[in-house]
C-alpha positions, -999 to 999 in steps of 0.1 A, spaced: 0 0 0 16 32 -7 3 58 12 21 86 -7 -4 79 -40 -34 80 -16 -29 114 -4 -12 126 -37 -47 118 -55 -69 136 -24 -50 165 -20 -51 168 -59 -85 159 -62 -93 186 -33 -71 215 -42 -77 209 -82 -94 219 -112 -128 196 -100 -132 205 -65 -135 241 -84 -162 235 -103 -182 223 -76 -171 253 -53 -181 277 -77 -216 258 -81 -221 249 -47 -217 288 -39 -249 296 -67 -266 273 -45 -256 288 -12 -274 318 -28 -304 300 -35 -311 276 -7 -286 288 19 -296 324 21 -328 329 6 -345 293 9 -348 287 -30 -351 252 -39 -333 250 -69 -321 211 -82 -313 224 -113 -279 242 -111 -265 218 -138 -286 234 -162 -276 270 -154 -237 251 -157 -248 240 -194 -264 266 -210 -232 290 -200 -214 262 -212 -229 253 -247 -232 293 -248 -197 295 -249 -188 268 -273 -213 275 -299 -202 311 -304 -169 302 -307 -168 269 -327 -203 267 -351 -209 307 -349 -168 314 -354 -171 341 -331 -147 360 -306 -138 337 -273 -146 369 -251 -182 372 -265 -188 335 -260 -183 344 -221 -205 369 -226 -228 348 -248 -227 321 -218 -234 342 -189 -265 358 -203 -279 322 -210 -278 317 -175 -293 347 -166 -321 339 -195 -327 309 -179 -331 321 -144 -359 344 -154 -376 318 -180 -378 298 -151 -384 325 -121 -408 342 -139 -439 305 -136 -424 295 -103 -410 320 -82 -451 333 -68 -459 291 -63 -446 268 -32 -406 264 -30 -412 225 -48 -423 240 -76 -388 256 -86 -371 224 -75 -394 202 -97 -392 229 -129 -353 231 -120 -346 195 -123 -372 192 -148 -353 219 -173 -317 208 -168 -326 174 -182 -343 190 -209 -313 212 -221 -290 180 -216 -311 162 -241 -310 188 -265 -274 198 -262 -267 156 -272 -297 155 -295 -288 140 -331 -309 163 -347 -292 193 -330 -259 177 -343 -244 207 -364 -248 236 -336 -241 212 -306 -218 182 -315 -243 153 -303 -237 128 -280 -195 138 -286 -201 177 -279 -179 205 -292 -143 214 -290 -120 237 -297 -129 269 -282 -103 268 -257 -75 280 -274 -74 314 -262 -82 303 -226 -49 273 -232 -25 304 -249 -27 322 -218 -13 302 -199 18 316 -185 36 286 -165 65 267 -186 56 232 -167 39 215 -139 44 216 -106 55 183 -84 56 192 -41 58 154 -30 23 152 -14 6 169 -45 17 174 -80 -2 196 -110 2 197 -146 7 229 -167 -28 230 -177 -41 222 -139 -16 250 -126 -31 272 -150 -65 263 -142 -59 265 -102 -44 297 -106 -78 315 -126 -105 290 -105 -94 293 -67 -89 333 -83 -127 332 -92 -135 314 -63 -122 342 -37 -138 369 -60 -172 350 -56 -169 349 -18 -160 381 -10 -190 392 -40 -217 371 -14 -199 381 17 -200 420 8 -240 415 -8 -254 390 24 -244 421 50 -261 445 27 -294 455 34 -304 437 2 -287 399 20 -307 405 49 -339 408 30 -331 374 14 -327 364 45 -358 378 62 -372 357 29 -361 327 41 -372 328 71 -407 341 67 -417 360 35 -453 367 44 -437 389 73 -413 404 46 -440 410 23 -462 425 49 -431 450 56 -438 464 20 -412 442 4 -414 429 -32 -406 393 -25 -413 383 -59 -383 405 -68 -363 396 -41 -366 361 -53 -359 367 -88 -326 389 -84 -311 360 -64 -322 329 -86 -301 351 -114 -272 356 -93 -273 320 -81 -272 310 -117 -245 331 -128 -222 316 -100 -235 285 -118 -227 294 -152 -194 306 -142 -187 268 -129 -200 253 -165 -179 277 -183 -146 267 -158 -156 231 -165 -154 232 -202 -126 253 -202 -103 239 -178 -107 200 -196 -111 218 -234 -143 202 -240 -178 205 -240 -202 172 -232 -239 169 -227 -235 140 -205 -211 162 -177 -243 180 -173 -263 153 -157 -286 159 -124 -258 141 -105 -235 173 -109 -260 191 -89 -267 167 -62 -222 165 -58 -229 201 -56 -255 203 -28 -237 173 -11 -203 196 -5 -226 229 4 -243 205 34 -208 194 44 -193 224 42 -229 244 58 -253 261 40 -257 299 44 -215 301 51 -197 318 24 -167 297 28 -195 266 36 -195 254 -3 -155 263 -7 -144 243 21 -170 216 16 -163 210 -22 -123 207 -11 -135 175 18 -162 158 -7 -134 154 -35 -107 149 -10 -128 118 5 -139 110 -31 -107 109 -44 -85 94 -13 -112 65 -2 -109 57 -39 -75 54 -45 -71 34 -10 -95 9 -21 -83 4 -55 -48 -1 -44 -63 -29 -14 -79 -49 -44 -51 -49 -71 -16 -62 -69 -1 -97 -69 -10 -100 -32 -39 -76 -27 -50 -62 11 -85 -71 2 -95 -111 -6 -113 -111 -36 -140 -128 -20 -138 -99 3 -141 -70 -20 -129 -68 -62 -112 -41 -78 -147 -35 -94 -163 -32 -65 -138 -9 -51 -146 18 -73 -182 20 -58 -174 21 -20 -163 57 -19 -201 65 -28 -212 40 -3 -191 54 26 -198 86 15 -233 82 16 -229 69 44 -212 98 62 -233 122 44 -263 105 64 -245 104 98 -238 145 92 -277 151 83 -285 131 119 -259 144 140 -248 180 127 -270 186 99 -260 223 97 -225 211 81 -192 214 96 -195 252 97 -230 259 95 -255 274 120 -288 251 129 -310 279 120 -298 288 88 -314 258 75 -353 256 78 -367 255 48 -400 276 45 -422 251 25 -451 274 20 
């Protein structure tokens, strides 16, 4: 067993380009369900939209890399009030079930055959990275002992954790605004709110759009930071990895969904390595009869469902979280 590869792929896994995406994402939904109660299980589809917005303008339109960014964000920000707009005056299920309900939606059509020549199908787009790759100013990788990074991870950790402390000091500065604590008023009880004179409906609406920029800027990162753009990356399990590192990290925390995106992917990543290494080899840790190398790839989601279920019982505000900055107003 060589303990060295174990926390080489968590620390890698934790401080990478991945646990990014997440952060970024899990901090959209820290807007949406951590401070202003906003069921939203859609974030994958705000990730997509930014992300095909991006690709498309640069690969089938042929346009400038700067206005796909552009192109991308203001997807999201569609998206947020095509979907605000139904929802936003109905009980907080509706959103989740329109949410969840829309992101598969655009995944299908991003991978549609018939959609082939704007999105790539099933195989998705690439080349639109170029500009993002050229910028790059490191000459090679980066090897500490306990961690090591590629070129194109160093440049990547370099602009994501960048984006990531921009984003938490953006919520940090707006959440102790006057305009955070009516979200959080929200939250708690918007009848009272609206009875203070308060557009809720507003309210509402301004931080489902914010949310959903934080999560096109983590679709964006994605496609970016591995030069491609797939339908299938944008499945409801990318929200749900999301959610699971802002409930370990504690909702309604700005640094909840940084520091709880950096302990999902380090568990993810360590229990997985360990495992795989106790099940291969001419003379394995693990029996077969025990556990096989198949298997071990599935019992870092069993453990960690586990654990995620033992946090909910025991501490479910997260590691950082407050008890009540988590009732959900159902109404």
């Amino acid at each position: 067993m060589d303990f060295g590869t174990v926390i080489d792929a968590a620390l890698s896994a934790a401080l990478g380009p991945q646990a990014i995406v997440f952060a970024l994402a899990a901090i959209g939904l820290n807007v949406h369900f951590g401070y202003t109660g906003l069921l939203n299980f859609g974030q994958s589809g705000f990730m997509s939209i930014a992300a095909f917005g991006l690709a498309v303008t640069v690969v089938t339109w042929d346009l400038p890399f700067w206005l796909g960014i552009i192109v991308g964000m203001l997807g999201a920000v569609l998206l947020a009030l095509v979907l605000g707009v139904p929802t936003l005056r109905l009980r907080a299920d509706y959103l989740a079930i329109v949410t969840i309900a829309t992101s598969e939606i655009l995944r299908l059509i991003f991978g549609a055959v018939e959609f082939k020549d704007t999105f790539g199908g099933s195989n998705g787009l690439t080349g639109f990275a170029r500009t993002y790759q050229d910028m790059n100013p490191y000459g090679g990788g980066v090897d500490l002992g306990i961690v090591s990074f590629s070129r194109n991870d160093l440049w990547s950790i370099t602009v994501g954790w960048t984006l990531v402390a921009l984003s938490c000091l953006l919520v940090f500065a707006l959440m102790r605004s006057p305009w955070g604590r009516v979200l959080k008023s929200i939250r708690e009880d918007e009848d009272a709110v609206r009875s203070l004179g308060k557009n809720v409906f507003a309210y509402k609406m301004q931080a489902l759009v914010l949310g959903g920029v934080f999560g096109g800027l983590a679709g964006i990162f994605h496609i970016l930071k591995q030069g491609s753009a797939v339908p299938t990356d944008f499945n409801t399990t990318f929200t749900f990895y999301a959610y699971a590192a802002l409930l370990v990290g504690g909702a309604a925390r700005v640094f909840g969904p940084v520091v709880g995106s950096m302990i999902f992917w380090f568990l993810i990543a360590g229990i997985g390595s360990f495992f795989s290494q106790a099940t291969s080899g001419a003379d394995p840790l693990l029996p077969d009869w025990l556990m096989t190398n198949t298997q071990a790839s599935l019992i870092r989601f069993i453990l960690l469902g586990l654990g995620l279920m033992l946090l909910m019982i025991f501490r479910p505000q997260g590691i950082f979280g407050d008890r009540r900055e988590i009732a959900i107003d159902g109404r």
